[in-house]
C-alpha positions in Angstrom: 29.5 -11.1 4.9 26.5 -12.7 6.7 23.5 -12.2 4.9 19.8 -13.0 5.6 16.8 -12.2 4.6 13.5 -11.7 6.9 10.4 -11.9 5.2 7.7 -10.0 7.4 4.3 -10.2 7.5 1.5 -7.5 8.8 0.2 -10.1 11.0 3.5 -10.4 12.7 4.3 -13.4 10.9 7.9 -13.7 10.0 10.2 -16.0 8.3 14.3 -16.7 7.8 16.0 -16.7 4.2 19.4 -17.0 4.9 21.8 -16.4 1.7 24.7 -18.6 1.8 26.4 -17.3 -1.2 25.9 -14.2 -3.7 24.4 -13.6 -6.3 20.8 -14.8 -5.6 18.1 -13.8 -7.8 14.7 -13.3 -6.3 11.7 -13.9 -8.8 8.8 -16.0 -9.7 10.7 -18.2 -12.1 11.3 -22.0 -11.6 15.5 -20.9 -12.1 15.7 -18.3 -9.0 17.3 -19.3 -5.7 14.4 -17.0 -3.7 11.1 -18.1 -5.5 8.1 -15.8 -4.7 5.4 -17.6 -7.3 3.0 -14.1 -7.2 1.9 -12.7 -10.6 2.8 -9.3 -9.2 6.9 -10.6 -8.9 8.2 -10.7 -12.3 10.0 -13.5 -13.1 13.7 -12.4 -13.0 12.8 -9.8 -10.1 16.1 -8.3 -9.1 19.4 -9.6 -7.5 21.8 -9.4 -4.6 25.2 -9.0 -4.9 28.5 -8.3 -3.2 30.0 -5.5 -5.1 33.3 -3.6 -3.4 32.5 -5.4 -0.3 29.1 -4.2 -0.5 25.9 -5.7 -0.3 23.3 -4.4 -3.7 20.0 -4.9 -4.9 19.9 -4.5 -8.8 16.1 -4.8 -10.2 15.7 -6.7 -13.2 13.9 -4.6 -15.2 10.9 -5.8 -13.4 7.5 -5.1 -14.3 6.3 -4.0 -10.4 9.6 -2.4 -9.5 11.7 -3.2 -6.6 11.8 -1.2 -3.4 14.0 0.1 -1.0 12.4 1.3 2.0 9.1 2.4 0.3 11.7 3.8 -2.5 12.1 2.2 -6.1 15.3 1.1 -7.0 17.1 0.7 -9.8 20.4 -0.3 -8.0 21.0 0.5 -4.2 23.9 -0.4 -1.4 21.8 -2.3 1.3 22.5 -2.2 4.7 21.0 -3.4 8.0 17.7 -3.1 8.4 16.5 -2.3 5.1 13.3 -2.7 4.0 13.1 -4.8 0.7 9.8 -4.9 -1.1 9.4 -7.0 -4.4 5.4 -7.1 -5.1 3.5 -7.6 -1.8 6.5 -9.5 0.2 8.5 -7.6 2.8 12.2 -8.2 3.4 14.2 -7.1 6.3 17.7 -7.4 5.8 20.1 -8.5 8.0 23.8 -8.5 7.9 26.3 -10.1 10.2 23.1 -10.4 12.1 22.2 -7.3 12.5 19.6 -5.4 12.8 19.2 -8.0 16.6 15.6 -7.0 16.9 13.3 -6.9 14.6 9.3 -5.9 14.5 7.8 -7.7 12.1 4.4 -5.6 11.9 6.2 -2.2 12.1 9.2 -3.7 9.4 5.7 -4.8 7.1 4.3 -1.4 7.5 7.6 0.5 6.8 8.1 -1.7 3.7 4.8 -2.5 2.4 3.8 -0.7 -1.5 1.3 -0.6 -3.5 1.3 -3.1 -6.5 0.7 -1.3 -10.2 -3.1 -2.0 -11.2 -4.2 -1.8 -7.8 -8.4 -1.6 -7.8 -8.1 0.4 -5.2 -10.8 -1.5 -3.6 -11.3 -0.5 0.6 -10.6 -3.7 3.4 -11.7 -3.0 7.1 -8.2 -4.9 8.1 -6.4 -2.2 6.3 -3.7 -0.7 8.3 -4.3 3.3 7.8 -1.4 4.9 6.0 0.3 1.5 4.4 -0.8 1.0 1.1 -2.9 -1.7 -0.4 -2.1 -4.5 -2.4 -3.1 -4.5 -5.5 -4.8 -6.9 -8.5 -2.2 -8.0 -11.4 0.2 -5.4 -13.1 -1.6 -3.5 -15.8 -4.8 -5.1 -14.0 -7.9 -4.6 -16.4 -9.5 -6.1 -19.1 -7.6 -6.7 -22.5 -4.4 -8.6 -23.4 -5.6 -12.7 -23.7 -5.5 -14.6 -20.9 -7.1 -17.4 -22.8 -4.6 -19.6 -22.7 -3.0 -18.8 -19.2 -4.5 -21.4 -17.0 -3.0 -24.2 -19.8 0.5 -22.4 -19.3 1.0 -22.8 -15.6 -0.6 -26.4 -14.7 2.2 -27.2 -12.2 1.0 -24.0 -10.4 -2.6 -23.7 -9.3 -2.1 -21.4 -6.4 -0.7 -18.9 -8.4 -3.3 -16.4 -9.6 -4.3 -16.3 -13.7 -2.9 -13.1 -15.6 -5.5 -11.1 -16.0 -7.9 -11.8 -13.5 -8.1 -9.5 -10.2 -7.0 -11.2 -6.9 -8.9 -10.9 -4.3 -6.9 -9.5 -0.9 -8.4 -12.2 0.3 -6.7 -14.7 -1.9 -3.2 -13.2 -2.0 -3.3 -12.7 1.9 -3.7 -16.9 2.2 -1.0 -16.9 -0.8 1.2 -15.2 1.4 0.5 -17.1 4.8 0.9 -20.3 2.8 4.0 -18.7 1.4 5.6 -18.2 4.9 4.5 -21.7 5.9 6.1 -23.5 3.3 10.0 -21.5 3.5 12.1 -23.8 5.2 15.5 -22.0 6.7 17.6 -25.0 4.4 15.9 -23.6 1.4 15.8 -21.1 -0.8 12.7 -21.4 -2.2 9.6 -19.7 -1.1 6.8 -22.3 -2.5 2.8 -21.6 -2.5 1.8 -25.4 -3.6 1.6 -27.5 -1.1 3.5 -30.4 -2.9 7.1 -30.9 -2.9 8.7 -29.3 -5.7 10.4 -31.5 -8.2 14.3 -31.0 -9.0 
């Protein structure tokens, strides 16, 4: 089984993740083979697998949930042309190259949730009927982030727990996001530096 991942974008931006072997765990963490370094990904995110000749998504026990064509998952078959949501990023799924064609705004549109702790705050370049994306999980005021920007120096992209982010910001962390995947790689990078191994 051929499996690849297409990460959409509403802009019509689009980008290959091909998965040469199984299991790959997609997450913010420094350990996953797809690295999506958003505060609104959980670390360990969820994970693809081949069980009975099938291809799964398990989630992870994320904090954000992972979706399956605007539905949260637990654990799901995928097949072509699923829509795979975890936090803001968009996933078409492709198997044995199929689904051939592929729409990258209407797949984003499709696909695209809401984040937990979204503001709710209006855009004009909203697209009517596709849900915003939101500030950090639990967004609000509360639980220290005193010590956060210590915790992640290698990381200064990646938004500060606790502090809303601007669709503004995470819209340019998601550009930069599809600039920096490389088809040889799986990880999905938001600093501009190469990442040490």
């Amino acid at each position: 089984m051929n499996v690849t991942l297409l990460m959409v974008q509403k802009d019509g931006g689009s980008k290959e993740v091909p998965l040469k072997s199984l299991p790959v765990i997609i997450g913010r963490g420094d350990d996953c083979k797809v690295r999506v370094p958003l505060a609104s990904v959980s670390r360990n995110h969820c994970e693809l697998l081949i069980d009975d000749d099938e291809l799964m998504v398990r989630d992870l026990k994320s904090s954000n949930g992972t979706f399956v064509n605007k539905d949260r998952v637990s654990s799901r078959e995928l097949v072509p042309g699923d829509l795979l949501a975890v936090g803001p990023v968009v996933f078409v799924v492709r198997i044995d190259g199929h689904p051939k064609e592929i729409d990258a705004v209407e797949s984003f549109a499709s696909g695209a949730v809401a984040v937990p702790g979204d503001a709710g705050g209006g855009g004009a370049d909203a697209i009517a009927g596709v849900p915003k994306w939101g500030s950090q999980q639990g967004g609000g005021g509360g639980g220290g982030g005193s010590g956060n920007a210590a915790a992640k120096p290698t990381k200064p992209a990646a938004p500060v727990p606790g502090k809303p982010i601007r669709k503004d910001d995470e819209l340019a962390q998601i550009d930069s996001l599809l600039d920096d995947l490389s088809d040889s790689d799986f990880d999905i990078d938001l600093d501009d530096k190469p990442k040490k191994k």
